[in-house]
C-alpha positions as MATLAB code, in Angstrom:
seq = 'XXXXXXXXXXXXXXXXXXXXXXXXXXXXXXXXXXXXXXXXXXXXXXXXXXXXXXXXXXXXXXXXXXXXXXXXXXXXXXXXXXXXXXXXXXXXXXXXXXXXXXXXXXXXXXXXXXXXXXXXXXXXXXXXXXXXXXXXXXXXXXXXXXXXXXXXXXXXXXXXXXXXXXXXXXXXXXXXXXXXXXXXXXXXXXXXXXXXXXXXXXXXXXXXXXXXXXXXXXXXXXXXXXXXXXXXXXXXXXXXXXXXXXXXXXXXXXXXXXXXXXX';
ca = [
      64.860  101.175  -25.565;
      66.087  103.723  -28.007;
      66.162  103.872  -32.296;
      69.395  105.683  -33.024;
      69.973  106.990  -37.064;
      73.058  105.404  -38.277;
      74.435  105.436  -41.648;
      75.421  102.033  -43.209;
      78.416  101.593  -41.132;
      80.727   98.526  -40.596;
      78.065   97.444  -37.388;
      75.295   97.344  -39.685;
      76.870   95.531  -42.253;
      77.983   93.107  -39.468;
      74.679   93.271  -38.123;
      73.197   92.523  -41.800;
      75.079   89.311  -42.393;
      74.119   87.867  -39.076;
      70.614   88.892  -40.874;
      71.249   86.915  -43.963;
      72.984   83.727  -42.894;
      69.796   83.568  -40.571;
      66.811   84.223  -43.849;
      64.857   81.053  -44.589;
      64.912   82.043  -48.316;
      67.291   84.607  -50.192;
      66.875   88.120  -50.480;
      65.362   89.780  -53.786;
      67.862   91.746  -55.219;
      65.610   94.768  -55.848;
      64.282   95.340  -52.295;
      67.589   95.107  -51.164;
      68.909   97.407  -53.031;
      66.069  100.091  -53.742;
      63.827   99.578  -50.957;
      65.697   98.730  -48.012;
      68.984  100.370  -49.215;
      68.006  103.809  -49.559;
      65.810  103.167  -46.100;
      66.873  105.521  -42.852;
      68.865  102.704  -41.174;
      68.940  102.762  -37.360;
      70.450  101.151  -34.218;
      68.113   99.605  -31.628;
      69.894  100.137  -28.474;
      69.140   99.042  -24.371;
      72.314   99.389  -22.470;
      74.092   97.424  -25.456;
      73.059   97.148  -29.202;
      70.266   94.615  -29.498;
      70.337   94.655  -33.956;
      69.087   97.779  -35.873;
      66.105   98.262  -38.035;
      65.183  100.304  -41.597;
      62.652  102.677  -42.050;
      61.696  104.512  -45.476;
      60.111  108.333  -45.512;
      56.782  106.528  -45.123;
      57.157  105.265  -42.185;
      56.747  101.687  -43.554;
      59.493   99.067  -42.083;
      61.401   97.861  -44.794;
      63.950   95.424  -42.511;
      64.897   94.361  -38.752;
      66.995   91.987  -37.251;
      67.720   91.517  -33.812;
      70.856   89.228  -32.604;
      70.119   85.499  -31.335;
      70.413   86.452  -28.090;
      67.581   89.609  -28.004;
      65.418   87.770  -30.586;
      62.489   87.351  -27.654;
      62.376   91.061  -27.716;
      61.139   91.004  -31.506;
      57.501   91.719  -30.471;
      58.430   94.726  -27.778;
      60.470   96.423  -30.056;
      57.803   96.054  -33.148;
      55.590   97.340  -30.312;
      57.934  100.147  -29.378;
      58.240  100.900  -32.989;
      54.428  101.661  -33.291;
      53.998  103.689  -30.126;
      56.864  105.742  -30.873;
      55.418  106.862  -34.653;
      58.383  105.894  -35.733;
      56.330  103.107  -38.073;
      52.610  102.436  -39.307;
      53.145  100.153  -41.631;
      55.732   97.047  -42.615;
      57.021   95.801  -45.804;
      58.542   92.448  -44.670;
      59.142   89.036  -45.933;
      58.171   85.763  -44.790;
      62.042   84.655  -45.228;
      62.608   86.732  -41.769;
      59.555   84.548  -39.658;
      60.378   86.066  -36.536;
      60.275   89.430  -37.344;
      57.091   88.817  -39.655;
      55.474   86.895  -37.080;
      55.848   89.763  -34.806;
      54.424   92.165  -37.463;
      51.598   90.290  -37.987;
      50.468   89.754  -34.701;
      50.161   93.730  -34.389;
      48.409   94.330  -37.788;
      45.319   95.362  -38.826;
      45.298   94.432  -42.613;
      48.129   93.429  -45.001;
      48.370   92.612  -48.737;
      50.189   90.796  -50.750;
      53.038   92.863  -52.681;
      56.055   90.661  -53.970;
      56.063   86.820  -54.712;
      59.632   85.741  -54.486;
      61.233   82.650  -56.614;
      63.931   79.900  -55.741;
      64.952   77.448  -58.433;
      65.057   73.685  -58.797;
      68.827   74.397  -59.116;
      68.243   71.489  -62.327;
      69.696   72.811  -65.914;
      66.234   72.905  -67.889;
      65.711   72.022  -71.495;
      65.686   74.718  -74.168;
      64.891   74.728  -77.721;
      65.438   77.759  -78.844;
      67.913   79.561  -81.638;
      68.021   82.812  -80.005;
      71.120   84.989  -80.058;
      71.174   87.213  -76.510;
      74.046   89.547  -76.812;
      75.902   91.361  -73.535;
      74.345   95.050  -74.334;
      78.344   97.164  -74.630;
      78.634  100.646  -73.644;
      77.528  102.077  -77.279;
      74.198  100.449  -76.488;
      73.581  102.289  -73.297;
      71.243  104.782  -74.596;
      68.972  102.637  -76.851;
      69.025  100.338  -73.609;
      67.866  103.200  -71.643;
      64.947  104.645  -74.121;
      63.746  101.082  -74.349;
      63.441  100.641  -70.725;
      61.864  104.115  -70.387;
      59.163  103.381  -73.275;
      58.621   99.404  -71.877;
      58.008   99.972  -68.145;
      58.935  103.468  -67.137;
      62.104  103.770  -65.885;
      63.585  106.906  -66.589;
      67.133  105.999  -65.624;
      69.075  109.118  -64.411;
      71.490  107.664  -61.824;
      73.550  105.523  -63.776;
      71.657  102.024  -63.365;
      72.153  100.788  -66.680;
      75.823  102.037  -66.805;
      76.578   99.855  -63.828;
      74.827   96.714  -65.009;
      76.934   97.156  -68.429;
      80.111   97.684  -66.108;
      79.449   94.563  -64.542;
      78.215   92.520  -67.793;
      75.073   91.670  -65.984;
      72.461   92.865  -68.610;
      71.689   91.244  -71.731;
      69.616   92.166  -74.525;
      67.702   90.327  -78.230;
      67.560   92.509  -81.430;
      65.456   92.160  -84.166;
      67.326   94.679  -86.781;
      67.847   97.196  -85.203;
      65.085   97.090  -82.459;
      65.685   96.145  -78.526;
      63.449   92.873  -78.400;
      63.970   92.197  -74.932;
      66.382   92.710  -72.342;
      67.484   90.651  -69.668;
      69.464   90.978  -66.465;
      71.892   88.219  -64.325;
      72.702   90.358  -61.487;
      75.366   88.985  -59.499;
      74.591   89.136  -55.467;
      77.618   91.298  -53.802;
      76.032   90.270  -50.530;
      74.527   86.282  -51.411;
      77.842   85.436  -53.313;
      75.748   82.468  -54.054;
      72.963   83.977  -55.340;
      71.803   85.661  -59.352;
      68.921   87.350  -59.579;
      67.224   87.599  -63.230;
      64.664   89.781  -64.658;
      63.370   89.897  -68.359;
      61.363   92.946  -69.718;
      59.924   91.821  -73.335;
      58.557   94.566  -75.707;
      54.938   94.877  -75.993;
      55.132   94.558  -79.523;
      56.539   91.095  -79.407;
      55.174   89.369  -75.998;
      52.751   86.327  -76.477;
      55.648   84.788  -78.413;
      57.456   82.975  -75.968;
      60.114   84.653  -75.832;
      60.259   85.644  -72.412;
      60.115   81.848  -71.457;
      62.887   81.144  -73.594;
      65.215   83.789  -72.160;
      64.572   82.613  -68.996;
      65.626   79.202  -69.059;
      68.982   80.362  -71.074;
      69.671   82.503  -68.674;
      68.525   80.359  -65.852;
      71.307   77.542  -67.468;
      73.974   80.374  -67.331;
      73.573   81.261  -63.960;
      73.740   77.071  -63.156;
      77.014   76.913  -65.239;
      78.275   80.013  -63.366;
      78.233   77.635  -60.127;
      75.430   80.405  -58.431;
      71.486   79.681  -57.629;
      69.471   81.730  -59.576;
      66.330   83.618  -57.836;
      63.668   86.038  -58.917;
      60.524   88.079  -58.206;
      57.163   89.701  -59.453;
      54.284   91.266  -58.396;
      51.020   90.301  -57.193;
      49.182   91.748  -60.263;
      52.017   90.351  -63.194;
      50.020   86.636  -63.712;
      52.140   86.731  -66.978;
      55.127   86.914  -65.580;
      54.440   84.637  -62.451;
      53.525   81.631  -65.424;
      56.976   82.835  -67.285;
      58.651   82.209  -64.238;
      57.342   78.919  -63.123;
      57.550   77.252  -66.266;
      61.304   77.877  -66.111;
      61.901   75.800  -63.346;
      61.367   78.084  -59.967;
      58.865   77.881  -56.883;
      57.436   80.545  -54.819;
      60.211   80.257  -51.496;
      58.839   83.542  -49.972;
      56.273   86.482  -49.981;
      57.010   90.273  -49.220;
      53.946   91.645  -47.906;
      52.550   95.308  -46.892;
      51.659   94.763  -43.468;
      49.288   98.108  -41.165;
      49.425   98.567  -38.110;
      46.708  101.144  -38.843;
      42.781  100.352  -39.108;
      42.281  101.367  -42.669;
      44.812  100.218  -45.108;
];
């Protein structure tokens, strides 16, 4: 059996949506596209190709899939994976049982990392007189300074720039100040599928305000004729409560699996 480095080529984009008509629950946009997307993507190969497999620069899985006809070799080549160094570690969800399962089975600890949200797919009630405005081009860098001040993100590589391209991010002012922002990101690869986040400024959470976003924007994804979907951490309890009050239930869970002793 043999792990071959690929680039994402038209195979593994075949190979992918065999993947994804096959998950119990959709994908989260983020791990898609951050995680497993800038993962080292290889072929998994025994006389013919039996799926392929993504790797990050820590060694940690990040995605597998093997086609129905080699999925009883899931546990030999999660095996193979180990006692090659190629992996220590696995960063899987339990929308993709089989490969979990396998993971599992060879771990020593895990931890939770991601809980992952479907909705009722039911228009919910809102009572709120809150003006959310597509964030334009002229916004970009306020957009950008608030979401470097709020959580972090110093965004270099043009993230915000695409989301305005694709009027997929939203945003409420007070005056002049970014009260929250809020993204519909449209699924290239679920066509069915939005996936929403909502970063509130410190200054104004315990308001509300987050739970009222949600459920507009929850509405316009329903009136768009897609599903809307979203995540959080383990450690965001605020966020989680946001979230469920809006309408969704946990479908999935992404969680660090080790293969090693310690974690």
């Amino acid at each position: 059996m043999n792990f071959i480095k690929t680039d994402i080529t038209e195979t593994i984009d075949n190979l992918r949506s065999q993947l994804y008509k096959s998950l119990k629950a959709p994908i989260d946009a983020m791990w898609e596209q951050l995680y497993i997307g800038s993962s080292q993507h290889y072929l998994i190969e025994e006389n013919e190709t039996l799926g392929y497999c993504c790797i990050n620069e820590a060694g940690s899985l990040t995605q597998i899939f093997l086609t129905k006809n080699h999925l009883a070799l899931m546990e030999k080549v999660i095996q193979k994976l180990i006692a090659t160094g190629l992996i220590n570690s696995a960063s899987l969800s339990s929308n993709e049982p089989v490969a979990f399962n396998a993971c599992l089975f060879h771990s020593k600890s895990k931890k939770t990392n991601t809980f992952c949200f479907q909705h009722e797919n039911n228009e919910v009630k809102v009572d709120s007189n809150l003006k959310i405005e597509l964030v334009n081009t002229d916004n970009i860098p306020a957009v950008k300074l608030f979401l470097k001040e709020q959580v972090g993100m110093d965004d270099t590589f043009g993230y915000t720039e695409n989301l305005v391209a694709r009027k997929e991010i939203f945003m409420l002012k007070e005056s002049e100040a970014i009260v929250a922002t809020s993204e519909c990101r449209m699924s290239d690869s679920q066509p069915e599928i939005a996936d929403l986040g909502i970063i509130v400024n410190r200054k104004f959470q315990g308001k509300g305000l987050a739970t009222q976003i949600m459920k507009m924007q929850v509405n316009r994804i329903l009136q768009s004729g897609r599903k809307p979907i979203c995540s959080t951490t383990l450690d965001n309890i605020a966020s989680r409560k946001v979230i469920e009050k809006s309408g969704f239930y946990c479908s999935n869970i992404i969680f660090d699996i080790n293969f090693k002793n310690v974690f």
